[in-house]
Residue, then its C-alpha position, 0 to 999 in steps of 0.5 A: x103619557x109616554x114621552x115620545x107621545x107628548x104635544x109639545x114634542x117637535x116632529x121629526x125630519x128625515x136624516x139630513x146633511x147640514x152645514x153649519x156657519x158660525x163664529x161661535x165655537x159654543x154654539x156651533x157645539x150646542x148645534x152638533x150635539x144636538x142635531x146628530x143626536x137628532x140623526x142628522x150629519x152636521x158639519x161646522x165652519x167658522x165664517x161664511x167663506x169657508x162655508x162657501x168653499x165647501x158648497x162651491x166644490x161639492x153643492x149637492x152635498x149639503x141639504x141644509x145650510x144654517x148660518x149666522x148672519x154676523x160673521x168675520x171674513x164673509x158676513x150671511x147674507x155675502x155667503x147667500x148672495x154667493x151661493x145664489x150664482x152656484x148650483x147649491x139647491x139646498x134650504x138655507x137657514x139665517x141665524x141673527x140677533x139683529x137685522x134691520x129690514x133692508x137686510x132682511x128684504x135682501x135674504x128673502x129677495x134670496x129665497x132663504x127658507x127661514x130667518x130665526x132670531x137669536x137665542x134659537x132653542x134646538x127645540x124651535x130648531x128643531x120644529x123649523x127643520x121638520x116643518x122643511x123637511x119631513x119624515x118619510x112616513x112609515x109604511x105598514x108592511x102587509 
């Protein structure tokens, strides 16, 4: 069996614009190769302030926010509360080793899309994003 054809195989989302918070710089490489190597144009920050200044200036640049939830300067779920009073309308991804179910309550009270705990393999990742973002499928030209 061709190894585009195995069941194992995480479907595909359409191309997206993502951004990317994260104190780790490692795992913020680890996303970058992985995800433009998906298609995808992908941009990483280093806390969730930062994160906030670019989807406050341009909110419907980005259909995908990734972000930690332990972070130094602006924590996860300050970023989503933030961004809830701005125009941002993308899907927001919640990254985390740990969260008590308050805190949790709190993200889905925000309407993240997902909260994935940590380690997150690009597989899995990648499954979540084509599960919120599917491809466009082909149209057989006659």
């Amino acid at each position: 069996m061709p190894p585009s054809a195995r069941k194992d195989s995480a479907p595909k989302a359409r191309p997206l614009r993502i951004l990317y918070a994260e104190d780790m710089r490692d795992l913020r490489e680890i996303a970058r190769m992985s995800l433009t190597r998906e298609g995808h144009t992908i941009e990483c920050v280093a806390d969730g302030s930062l994160a906030l200044e670019k989807l406050t200036a341009a909110p419907h640049s980005v259909d995908l926010l990734l972000t930690d939830h332990h972070m130094p300067v602006m924590n996860g779920l300050a970023l989503v509360t933030a961004l809830r009073a701005t125009p941002f309308s993308g899907k927001i991804i919640v990254f985390s080793s740990e969260l008590n179910a308050a805190v949790g309550n709190q993200y889905r009270k925000f309407s993240v899309s997902y909260i994935l705990q940590k380690p997150v393999f690009p597989s899995d990742l990648r499954r979540v994003i084509a599960d919120l973002f599917p491809a466009e499928p082909d149209v057989a030209v006659r």
